[in-house]
C-alpha angles and dihedrals in degrees: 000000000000107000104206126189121215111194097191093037093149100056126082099268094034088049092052101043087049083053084058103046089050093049090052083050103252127139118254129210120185131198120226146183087226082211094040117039123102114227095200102101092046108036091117095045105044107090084070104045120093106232126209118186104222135163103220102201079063112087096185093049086047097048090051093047091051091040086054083046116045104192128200086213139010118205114204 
């Protein structure tokens, strides 16, 4: 199984496309700001997302999330 990693998950293009990888059966993993994201797009959806809690404007913590994950493909 794919494993793919949206960095912008809870937004209106991030929540869609994680839609369409779940649909094609890939595993989805979605970066938050655990006190800033809003939950709204992917409410029905987020019991199977993988979540990781990341601050983005930090490169390291960025580095070592996608290092645990190891994604087959990170959508930006």
């Amino acid at each position: 199984m794919d494993k793919v990693l949206i960095t912008g998950i809870t937004g209106f293009v991030g929540s869609h496309l994680a839609d369409h990888c779940l649909e094609r059966g890939q595993e989805v993993f979605g970066f938050r700001r655990y006190h800033l994201s809003s939950m709204h797009n992917v409410a029905h959806i987020s019991d199977r997302i993988n979540w990781v809690d990341c601050d983005m404007i930090d490169p390291k913590a960025v580095a070592k999330a996608v290092g645990i994950v190891l994604p087959d493909q990170i959508f930006h």
